[in-house]
VEXDREN-2710 file (C-alpha; in Angstrom, 1 decimal):
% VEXDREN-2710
k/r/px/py/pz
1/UNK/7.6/-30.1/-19.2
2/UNK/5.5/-31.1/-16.7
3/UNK/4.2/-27.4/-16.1
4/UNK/3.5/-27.5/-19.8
5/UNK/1.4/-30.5/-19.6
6/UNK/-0.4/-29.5/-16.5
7/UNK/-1.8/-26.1/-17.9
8/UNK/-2.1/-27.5/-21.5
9/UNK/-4.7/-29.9/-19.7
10/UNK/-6.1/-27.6/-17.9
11/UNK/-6.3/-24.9/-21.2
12/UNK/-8.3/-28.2/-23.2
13/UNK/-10.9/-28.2/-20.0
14/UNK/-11.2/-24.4/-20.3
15/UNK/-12.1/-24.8/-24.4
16/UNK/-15.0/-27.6/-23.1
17/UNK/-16.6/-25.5/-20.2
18/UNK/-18.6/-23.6/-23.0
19/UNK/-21.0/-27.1/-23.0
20/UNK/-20.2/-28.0/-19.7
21/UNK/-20.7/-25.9/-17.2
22/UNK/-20.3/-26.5/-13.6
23/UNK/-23.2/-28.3/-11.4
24/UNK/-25.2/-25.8/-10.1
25/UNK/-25.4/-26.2/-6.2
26/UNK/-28.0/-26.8/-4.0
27/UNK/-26.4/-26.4/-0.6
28/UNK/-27.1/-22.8/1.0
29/UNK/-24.4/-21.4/3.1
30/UNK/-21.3/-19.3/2.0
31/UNK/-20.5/-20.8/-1.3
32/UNK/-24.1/-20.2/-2.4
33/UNK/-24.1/-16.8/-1.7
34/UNK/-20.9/-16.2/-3.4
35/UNK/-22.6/-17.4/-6.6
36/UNK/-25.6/-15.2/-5.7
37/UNK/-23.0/-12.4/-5.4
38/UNK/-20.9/-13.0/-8.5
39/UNK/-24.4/-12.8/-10.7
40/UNK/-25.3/-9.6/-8.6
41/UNK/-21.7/-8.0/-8.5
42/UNK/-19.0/-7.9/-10.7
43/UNK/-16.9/-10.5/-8.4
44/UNK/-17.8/-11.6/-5.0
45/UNK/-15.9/-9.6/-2.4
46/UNK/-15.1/-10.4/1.1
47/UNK/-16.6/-7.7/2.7
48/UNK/-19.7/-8.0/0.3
49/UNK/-19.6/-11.6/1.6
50/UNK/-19.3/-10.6/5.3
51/UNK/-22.3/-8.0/4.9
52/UNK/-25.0/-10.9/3.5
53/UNK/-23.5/-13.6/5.8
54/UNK/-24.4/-10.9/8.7
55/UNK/-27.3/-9.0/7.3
56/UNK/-29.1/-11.5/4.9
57/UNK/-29.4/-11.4/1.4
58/UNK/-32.6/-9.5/1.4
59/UNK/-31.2/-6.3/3.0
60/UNK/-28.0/-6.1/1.2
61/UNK/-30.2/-6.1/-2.0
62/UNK/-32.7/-3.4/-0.9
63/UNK/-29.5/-1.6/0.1
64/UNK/-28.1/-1.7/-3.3
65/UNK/-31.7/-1.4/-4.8
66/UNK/-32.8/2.1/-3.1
67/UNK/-31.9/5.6/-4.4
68/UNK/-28.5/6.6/-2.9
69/UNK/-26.1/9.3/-2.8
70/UNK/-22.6/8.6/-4.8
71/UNK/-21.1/6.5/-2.9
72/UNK/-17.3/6.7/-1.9
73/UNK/-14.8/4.8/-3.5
74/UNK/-11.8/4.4/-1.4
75/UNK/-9.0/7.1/-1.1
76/UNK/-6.8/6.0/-4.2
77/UNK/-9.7/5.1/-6.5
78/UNK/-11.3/8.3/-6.1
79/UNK/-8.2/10.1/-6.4
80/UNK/-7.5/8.6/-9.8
81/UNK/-11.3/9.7/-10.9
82/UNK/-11.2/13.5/-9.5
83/UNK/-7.6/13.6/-11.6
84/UNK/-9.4/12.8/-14.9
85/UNK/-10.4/15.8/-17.4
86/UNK/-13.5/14.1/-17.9
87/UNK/-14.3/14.7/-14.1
88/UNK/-12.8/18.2/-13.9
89/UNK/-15.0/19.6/-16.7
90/UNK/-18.3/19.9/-18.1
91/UNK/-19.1/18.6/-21.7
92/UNK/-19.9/21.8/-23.4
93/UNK/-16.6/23.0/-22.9
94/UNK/-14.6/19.9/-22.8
95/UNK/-15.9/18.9/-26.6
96/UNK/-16.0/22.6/-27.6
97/UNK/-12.2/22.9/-26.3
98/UNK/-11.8/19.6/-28.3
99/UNK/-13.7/21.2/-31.7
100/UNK/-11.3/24.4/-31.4
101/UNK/-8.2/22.1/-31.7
102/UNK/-9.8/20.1/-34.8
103/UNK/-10.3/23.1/-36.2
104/UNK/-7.2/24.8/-35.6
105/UNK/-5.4/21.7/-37.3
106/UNK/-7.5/21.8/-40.0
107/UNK/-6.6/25.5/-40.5
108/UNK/-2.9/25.1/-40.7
109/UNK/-1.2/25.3/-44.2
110/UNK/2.5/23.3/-43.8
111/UNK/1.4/19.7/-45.1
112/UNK/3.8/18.4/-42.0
113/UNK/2.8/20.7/-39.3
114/UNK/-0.8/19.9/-40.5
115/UNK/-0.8/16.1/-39.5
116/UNK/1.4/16.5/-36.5
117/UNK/-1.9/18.6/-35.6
118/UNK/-4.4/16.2/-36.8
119/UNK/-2.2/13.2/-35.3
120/UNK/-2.7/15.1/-32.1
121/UNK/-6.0/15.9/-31.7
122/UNK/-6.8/12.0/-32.4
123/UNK/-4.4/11.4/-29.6
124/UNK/-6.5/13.7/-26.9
125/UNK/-10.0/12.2/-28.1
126/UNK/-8.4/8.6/-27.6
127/UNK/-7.3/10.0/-24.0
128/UNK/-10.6/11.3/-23.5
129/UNK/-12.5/7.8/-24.4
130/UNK/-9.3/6.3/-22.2
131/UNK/-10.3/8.5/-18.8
132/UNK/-13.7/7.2/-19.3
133/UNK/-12.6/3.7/-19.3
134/UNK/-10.6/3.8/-16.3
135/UNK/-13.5/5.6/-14.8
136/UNK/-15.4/2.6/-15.3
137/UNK/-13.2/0.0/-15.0
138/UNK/-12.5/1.7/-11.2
139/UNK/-16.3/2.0/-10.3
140/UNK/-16.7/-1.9/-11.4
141/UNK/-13.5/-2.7/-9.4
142/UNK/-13.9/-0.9/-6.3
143/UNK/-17.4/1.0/-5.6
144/UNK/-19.7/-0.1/-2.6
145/UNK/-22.8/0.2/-5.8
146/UNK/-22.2/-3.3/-7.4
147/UNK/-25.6/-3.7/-8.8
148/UNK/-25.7/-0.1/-10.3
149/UNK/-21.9/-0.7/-11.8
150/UNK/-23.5/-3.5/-13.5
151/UNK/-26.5/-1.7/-14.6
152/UNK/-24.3/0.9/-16.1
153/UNK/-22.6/-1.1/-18.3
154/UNK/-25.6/-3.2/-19.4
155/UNK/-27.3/0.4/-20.3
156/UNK/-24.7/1.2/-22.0
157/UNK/-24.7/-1.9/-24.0
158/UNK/-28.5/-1.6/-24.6
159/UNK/-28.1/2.3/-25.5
160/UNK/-25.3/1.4/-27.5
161/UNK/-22.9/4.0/-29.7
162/UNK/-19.6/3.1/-31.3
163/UNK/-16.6/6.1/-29.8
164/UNK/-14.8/6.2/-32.9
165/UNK/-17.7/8.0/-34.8
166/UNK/-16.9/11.3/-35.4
167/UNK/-15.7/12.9/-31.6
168/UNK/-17.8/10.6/-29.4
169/UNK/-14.7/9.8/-27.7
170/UNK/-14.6/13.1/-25.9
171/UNK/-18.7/12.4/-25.4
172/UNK/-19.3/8.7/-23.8
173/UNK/-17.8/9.7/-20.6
174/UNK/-20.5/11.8/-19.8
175/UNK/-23.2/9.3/-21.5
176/UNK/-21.8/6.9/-19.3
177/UNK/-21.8/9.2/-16.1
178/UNK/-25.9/9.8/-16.8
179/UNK/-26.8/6.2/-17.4
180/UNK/-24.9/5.3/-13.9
181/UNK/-27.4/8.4/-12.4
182/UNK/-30.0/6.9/-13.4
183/UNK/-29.6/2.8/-14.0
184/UNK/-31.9/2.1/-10.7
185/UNK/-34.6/4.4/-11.8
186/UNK/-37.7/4.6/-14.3
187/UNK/-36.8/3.4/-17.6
188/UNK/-38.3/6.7/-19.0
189/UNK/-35.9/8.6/-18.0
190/UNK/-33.2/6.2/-19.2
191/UNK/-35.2/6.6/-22.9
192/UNK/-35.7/10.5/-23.1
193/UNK/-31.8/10.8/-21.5
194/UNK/-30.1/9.0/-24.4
195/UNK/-32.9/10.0/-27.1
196/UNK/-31.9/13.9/-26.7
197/UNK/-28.3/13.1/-25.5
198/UNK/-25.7/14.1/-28.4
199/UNK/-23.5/11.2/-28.4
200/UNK/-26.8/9.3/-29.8
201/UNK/-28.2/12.0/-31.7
202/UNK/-24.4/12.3/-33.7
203/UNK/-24.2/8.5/-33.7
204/UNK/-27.8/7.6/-34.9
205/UNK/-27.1/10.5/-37.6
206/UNK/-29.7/12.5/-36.6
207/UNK/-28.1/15.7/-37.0
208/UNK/-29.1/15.0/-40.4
209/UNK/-32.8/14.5/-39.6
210/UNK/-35.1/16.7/-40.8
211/UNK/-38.1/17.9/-42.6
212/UNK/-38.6/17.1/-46.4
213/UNK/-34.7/15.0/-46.1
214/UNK/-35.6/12.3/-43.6
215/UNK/-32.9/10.2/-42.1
216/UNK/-34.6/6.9/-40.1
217/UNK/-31.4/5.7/-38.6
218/UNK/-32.4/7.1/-35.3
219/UNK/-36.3/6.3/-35.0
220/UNK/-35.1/2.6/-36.3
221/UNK/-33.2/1.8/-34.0
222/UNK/-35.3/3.4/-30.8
223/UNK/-38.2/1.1/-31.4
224/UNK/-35.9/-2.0/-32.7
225/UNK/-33.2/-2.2/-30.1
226/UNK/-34.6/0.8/-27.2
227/UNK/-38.1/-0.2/-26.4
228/UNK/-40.3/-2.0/-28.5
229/UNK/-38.0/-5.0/-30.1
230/UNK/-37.9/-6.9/-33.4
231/UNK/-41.4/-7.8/-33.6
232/UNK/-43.0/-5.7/-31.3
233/UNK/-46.0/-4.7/-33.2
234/UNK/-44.4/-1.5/-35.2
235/UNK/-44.4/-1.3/-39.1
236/UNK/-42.4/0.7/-41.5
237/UNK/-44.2/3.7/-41.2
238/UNK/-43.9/3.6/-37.8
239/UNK/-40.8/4.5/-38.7
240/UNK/-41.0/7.1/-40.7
241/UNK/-43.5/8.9/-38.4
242/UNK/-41.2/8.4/-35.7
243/UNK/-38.3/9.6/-38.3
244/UNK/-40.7/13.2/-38.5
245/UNK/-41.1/13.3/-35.2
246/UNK/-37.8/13.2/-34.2
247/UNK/-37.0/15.9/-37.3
248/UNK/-34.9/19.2/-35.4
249/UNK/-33.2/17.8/-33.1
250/UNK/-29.0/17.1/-33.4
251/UNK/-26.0/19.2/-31.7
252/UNK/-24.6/22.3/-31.8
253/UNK/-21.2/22.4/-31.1
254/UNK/-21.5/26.8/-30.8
255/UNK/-22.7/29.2/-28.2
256/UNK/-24.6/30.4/-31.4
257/UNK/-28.1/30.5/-31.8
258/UNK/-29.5/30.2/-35.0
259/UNK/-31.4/32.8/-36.8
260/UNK/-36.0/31.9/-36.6
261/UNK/-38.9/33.3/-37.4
262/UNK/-40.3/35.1/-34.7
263/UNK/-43.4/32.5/-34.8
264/UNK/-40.7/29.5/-34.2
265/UNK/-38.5/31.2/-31.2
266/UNK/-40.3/30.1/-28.2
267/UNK/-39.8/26.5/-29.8
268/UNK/-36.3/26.7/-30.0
269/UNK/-34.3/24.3/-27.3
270/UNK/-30.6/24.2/-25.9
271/UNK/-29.4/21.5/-23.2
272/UNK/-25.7/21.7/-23.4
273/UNK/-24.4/20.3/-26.9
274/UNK/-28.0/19.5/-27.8
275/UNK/-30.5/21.5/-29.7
276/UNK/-33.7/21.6/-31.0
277/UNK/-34.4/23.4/-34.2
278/UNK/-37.5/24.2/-34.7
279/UNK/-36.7/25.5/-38.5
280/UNK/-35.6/21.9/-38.9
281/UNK/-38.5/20.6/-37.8
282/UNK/-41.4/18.6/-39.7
283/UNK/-44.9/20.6/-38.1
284/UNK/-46.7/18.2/-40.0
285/UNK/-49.6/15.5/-37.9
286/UNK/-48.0/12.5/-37.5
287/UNK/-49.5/8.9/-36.3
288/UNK/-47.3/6.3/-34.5
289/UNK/-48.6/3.0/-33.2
290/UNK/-52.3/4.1/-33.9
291/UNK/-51.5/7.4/-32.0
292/UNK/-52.0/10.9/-33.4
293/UNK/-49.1/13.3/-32.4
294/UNK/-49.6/16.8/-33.4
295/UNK/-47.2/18.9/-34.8
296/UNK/-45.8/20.4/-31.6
297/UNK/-42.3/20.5/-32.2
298/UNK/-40.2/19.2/-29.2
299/UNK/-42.4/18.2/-26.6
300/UNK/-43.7/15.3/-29.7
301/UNK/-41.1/12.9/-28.8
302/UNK/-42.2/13.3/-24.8
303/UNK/-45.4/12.2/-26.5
304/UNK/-44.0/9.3/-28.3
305/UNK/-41.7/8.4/-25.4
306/UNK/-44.1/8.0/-22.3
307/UNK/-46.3/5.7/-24.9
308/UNK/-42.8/3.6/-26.0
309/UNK/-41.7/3.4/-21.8
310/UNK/-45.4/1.9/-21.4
311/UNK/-45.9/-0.2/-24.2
312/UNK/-46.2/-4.2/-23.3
313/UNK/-43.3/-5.1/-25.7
314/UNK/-40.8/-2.9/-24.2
315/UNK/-42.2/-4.2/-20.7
316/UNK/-41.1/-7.9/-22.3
317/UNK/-37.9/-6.8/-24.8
318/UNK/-36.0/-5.1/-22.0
319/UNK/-37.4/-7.3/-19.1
320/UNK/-35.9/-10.5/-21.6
321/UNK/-32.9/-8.5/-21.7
322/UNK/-32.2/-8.2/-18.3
323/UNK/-33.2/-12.0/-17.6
324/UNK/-30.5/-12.6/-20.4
325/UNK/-28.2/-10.6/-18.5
326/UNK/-29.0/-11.6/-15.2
327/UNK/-30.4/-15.3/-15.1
328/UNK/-29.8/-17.1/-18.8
329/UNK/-28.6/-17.1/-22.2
330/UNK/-32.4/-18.5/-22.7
331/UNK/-34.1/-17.2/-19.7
332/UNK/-37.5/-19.0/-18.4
333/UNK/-40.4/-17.2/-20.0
334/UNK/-42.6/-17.2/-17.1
335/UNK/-39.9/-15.1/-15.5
336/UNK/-39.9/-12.6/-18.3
337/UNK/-43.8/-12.6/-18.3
338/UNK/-43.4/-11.8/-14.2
339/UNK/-41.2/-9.5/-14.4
340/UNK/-42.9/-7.2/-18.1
341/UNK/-45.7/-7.6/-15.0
342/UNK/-44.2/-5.7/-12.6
343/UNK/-42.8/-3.7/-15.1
344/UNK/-46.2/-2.3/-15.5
345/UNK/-47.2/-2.2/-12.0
346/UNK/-44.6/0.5/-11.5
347/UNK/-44.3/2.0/-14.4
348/UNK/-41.5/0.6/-15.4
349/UNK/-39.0/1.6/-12.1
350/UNK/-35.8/-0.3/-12.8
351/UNK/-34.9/-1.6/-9.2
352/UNK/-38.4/-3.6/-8.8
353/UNK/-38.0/-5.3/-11.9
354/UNK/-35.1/-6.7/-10.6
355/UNK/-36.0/-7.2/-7.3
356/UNK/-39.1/-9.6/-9.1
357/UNK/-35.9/-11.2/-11.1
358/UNK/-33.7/-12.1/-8.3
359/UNK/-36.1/-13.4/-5.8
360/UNK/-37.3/-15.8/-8.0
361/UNK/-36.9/-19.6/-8.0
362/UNK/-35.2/-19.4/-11.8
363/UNK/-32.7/-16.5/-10.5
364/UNK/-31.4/-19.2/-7.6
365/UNK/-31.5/-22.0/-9.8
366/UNK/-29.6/-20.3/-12.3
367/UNK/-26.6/-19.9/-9.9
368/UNK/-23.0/-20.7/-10.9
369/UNK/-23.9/-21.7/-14.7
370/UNK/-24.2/-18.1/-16.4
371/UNK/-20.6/-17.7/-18.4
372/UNK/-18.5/-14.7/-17.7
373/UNK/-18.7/-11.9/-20.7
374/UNK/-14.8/-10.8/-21.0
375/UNK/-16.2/-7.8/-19.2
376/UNK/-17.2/-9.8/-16.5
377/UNK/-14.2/-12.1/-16.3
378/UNK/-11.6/-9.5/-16.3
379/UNK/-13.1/-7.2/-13.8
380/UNK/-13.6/-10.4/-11.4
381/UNK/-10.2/-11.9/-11.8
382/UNK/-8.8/-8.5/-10.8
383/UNK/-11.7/-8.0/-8.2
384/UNK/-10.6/-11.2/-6.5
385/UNK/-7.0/-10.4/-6.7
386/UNK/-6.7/-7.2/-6.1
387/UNK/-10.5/-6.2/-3.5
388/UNK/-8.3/-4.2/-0.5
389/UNK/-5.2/-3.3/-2.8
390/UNK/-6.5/-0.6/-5.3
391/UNK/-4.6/-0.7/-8.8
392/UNK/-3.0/2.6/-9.9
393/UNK/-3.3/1.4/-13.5
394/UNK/-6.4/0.2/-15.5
395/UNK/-4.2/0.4/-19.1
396/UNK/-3.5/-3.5/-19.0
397/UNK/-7.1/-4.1/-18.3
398/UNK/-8.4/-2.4/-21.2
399/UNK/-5.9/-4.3/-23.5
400/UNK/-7.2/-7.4/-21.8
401/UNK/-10.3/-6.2/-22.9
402/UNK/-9.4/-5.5/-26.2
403/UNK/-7.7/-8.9/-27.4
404/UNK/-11.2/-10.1/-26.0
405/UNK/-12.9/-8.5/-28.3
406/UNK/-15.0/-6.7/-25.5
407/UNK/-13.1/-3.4/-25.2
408/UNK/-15.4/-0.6/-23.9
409/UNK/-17.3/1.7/-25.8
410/UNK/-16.1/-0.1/-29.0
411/UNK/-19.0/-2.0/-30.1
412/UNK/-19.5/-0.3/-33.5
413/UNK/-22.8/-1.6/-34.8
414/UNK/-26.1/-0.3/-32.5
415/UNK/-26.8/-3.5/-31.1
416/UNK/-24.5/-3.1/-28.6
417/UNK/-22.2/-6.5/-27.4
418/UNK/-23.6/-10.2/-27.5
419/UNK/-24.8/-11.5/-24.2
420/UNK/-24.4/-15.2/-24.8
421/UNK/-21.8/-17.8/-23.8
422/UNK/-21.4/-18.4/-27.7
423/UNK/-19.9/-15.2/-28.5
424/UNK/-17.3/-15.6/-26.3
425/UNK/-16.8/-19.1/-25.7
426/UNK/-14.3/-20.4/-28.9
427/UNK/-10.9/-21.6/-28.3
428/UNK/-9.1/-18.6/-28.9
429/UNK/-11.0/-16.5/-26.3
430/UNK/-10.4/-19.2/-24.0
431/UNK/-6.3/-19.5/-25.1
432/UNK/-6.4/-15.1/-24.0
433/UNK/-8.0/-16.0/-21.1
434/UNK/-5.2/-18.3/-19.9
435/UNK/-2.9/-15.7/-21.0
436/UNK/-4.9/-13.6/-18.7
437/UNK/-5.1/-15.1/-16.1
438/UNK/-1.4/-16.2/-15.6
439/UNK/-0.7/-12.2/-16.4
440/UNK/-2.3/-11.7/-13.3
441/UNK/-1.9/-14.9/-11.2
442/UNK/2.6/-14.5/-11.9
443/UNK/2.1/-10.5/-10.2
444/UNK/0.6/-7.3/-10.6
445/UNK/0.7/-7.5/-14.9
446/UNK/1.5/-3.8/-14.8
447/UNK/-1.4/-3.0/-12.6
448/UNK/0.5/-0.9/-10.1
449/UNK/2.7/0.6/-13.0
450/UNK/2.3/4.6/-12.7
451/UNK/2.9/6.8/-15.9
452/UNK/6.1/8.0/-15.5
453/UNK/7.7/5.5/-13.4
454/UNK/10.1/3.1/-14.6
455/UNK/8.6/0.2/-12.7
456/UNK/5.8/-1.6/-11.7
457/UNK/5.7/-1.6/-8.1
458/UNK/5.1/-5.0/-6.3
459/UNK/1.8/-6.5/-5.6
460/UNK/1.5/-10.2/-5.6
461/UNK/-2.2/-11.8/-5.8
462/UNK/-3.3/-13.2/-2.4
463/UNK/-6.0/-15.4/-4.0
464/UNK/-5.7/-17.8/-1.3
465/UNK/-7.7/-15.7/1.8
466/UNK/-11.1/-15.8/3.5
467/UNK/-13.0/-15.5/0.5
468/UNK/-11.5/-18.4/-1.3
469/UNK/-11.8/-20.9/1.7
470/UNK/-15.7/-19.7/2.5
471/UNK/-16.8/-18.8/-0.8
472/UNK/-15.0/-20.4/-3.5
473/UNK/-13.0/-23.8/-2.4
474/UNK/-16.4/-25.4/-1.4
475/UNK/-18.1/-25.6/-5.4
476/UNK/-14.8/-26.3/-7.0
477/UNK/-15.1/-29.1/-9.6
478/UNK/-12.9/-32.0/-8.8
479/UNK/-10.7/-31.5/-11.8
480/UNK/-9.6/-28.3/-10.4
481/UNK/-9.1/-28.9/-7.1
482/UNK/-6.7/-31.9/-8.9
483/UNK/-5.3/-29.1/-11.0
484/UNK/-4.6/-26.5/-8.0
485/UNK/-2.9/-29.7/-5.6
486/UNK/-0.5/-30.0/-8.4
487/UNK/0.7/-26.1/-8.7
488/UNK/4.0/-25.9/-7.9
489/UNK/4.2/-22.4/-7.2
490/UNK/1.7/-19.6/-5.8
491/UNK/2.1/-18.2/-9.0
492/UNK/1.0/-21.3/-11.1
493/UNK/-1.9/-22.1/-8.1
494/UNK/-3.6/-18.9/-9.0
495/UNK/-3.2/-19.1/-12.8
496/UNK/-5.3/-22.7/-12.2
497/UNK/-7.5/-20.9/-10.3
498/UNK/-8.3/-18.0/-12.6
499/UNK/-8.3/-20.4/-15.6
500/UNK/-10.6/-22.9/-14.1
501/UNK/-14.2/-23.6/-15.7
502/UNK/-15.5/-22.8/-12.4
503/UNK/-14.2/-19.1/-12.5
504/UNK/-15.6/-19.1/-15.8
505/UNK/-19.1/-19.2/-14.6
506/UNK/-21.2/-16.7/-12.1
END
């Protein structure tokens, strides 16, 4: 009974921390820069720790900042990636392999036979969208590239398409894999990547686009949620012109070529599953944002896309984004208005518009009172429990993620997830996060479990190492240091821990 008390206490201080968020420190030394790593990372590590302790904060963030090479995962994370089919083969034939078995099911008479066909092909897209989770889930976990792990996934989120529609499950690995390549660079090459890719030309329906039977959903939702932002000085026919423009291009799921006019071949385009149609396309003079775009076919949208990447209110929308991401639910304007500035200083080059962010005064201050996203709360937990030992099974974590309502690629409306503490702050979040984090705090919760084994091998948390005493045990709220001196049990210590307000909060 008194185990029960102790952790339904503990669960009521959990549903409160939403309006009460720990006080945000002001001594600098190792606590403070696990803070500034938990906002920077996806869970402070010890040898992350050990590497800003020795080298400074300044050049483990131009180390994460510059343009590198992949970098290594260790032996048994990189082993579980090079196994995927994701990894092993290119998207043309991967989805076309895919499209063959649809088809094939389709074709088949016997009503029985028929399902048990259709039943299967779902069942290898799911696995597909599955490989491209644990992909991610092991690249958060365990890869040397914090900062561009968590740039992926907010790109992702701010690119945003749903993997159940139509076969995007066997696509958003390899959307994924480009926005990683590229989540340090120039935002213009984030925008023309996803604009032509074909998991957001089949999502955004614009497949369907194209001249005299116009579908907007696409140019909508580029200048809306992409660049320029809800009120950032477009109109409805902004829309439509941008619809026109955008008129031709969808996917082509063939190694056929359609049949032109010999005035329209040299227009034609093919990048993988995408394709540019030039017999689809509206020739007509279009003009967006006060801008005259000729009827060019193709290269239009490069048009319309180096004026979108340059425009002041995509400089602000995805610069308030990233604050929101980064510093605050409501972050400071005049850090917004800084970094829109150096936005346009360099043209819009990812890594110095967050340099500007997290050397500012609002960045520091902000330490230790931004809530953890599920995403971020489940990654961290296991981060913190499991940094030297890597899992062998990221299934329970994407369940995790599912109950919290964050699973990965499953945000089905373009705006991608919600960024702020309300979202994901009610009670019952906070009830599966208990659930959570006694999962993980009584053993390994399946981690270590390998298909085809009966068992799950053992791996008990060591919460309680150098990282804890340097980085963690210094900020802890005096209600959870109470709460931890009254565990009876490693296993019941770390639930506390992993449950507290404080973990709660980056």
């Amino acid at each position: 009974m008194r185990n029960l008390a102790l952790s339904a206490a503990l669960l009521l201080g959990l549903i409160g921390c939403a309006t009460a968020p720990p006080t945000a420190s002001t001594a600098y030394g190792p606590a403070q820069d696990t803070l500034w790593l938990d906002r920077l990372t996806w869970g402070a590590s010890r040898a992350d720790l050990a590497a800003v302790r020795t080298q400074g904060r300044a050049a483990w963030l131009d180390a994460q900042l510059a343009p590198h090479a992949p970098a290594p995962l260790p032996e048994a994370a990189q082993a579980q990636i090079q196994a995927l089919a994701i990894t092993q083969t290119d998207l043309l034939p991967l989805v076309q392999r895919m499209e063959a078995q649809r088809k094939a099911a389709d074709a088949l008479t016997d009503d029985a036979a028929k399902a048990e066909a259709q039943k299967n092909y779902q069942q290898a897209l799911t696995k597909l969208a599955r490989e491209a989770s644990a992909r991610a889930l092991l690249n958060a976990l365990y890869s040397p590239r914090q900062v561009q792990e968590q740039l992926t996934w907010f790109w992702f989120n701010h690119f945003n398409v749903h993997q159940y529609k139509n076969n995007l499950r066997a696509m958003v690995g390899d959307y994924e894999q480009g926005l990683r390549e590229r989540a340090l660079g120039r935002f213009r090459d984030l925008l023309g990547y996803t604009a032509r890719h074909p998991a957001m030309l089949r999502y955004l329906d614009n497949e369907q686009n194209a001249a005299n039977r116009i579908n907007e959903n696409h140019a909508r939702e580029l200048l809306e949620l992409h660049t320029l932002g809800v009120g950032g000085g477009y109109s409805q026919r902004d829309v439509q012109e941008l619809a026109r423009v955008l008129t031709g291009l969808g996917v082509n799921l063939t190694d056929n070529k359609p049949k032109l006019p010999p005035q329209r071949e040299a227009l034609y385009r093919r990048d993988g599953l995408m394709e540019f149609n030039p017999a689809r396309h509206d020739f007509g003079e279009k003009t967006l944002l006060g801008i005259t775009v000729k009827g060019e076919g193709d290269a239009e949208l490069d048009q319309v896309l180096n004026l979108l990447a340059r425009h002041p209110s995509t400089a602000r929308f995805v610069s308030r984004k990233l604050a929101q991401q980064f510093v605050a639910d409501e972050p400071p304007a005049a850090l917004v208005e800084r970094m829109a500035e150096r936005w346009r200083q360099t043209d819009g080059r990812i890594a110095d518009v967050l340099r500007t962010m997290v050397q500012s005064p609002e960045f520091e201050a902000s330490l230790g009172r931004k809530f953890k996203s599920p995403t971020h709360y489940v990654v961290s937990a296991v981060r913190l429990a499991y940094a030297d030992k890597v899992v062998l099974n990221t299934g329970p974590m994407i369940g995790w993620l599912y109950r919290l309502g964050q699973a990965p690629y499953n945000r089905q409306t373009p705006d991608g997830y919600p960024m702020d503490e309300n979202a994901w702050a009610g009670p019952g979040q906070m009830t599966t996060r208990f659930e959570i984090a006694r999962a993980i705090g009584s053993g390994s919760a399946g981690l270590f479990k390998v298909e085809g084994e009966a068992r799950d091998r053992p791996a008990f948390p060591m919460l309680v190492q150098p990282l804890y005493y340097e980085g963690i045990a210094p900020r802890l709220a005096a209600a959870t240091q109470q709460a931890l001196s009254q565990a009876t049990s490693p296993q019941e210590w770390n639930t506390y821990l992993l449950a507290s307000p404080d973990f709660m909060h980056r």
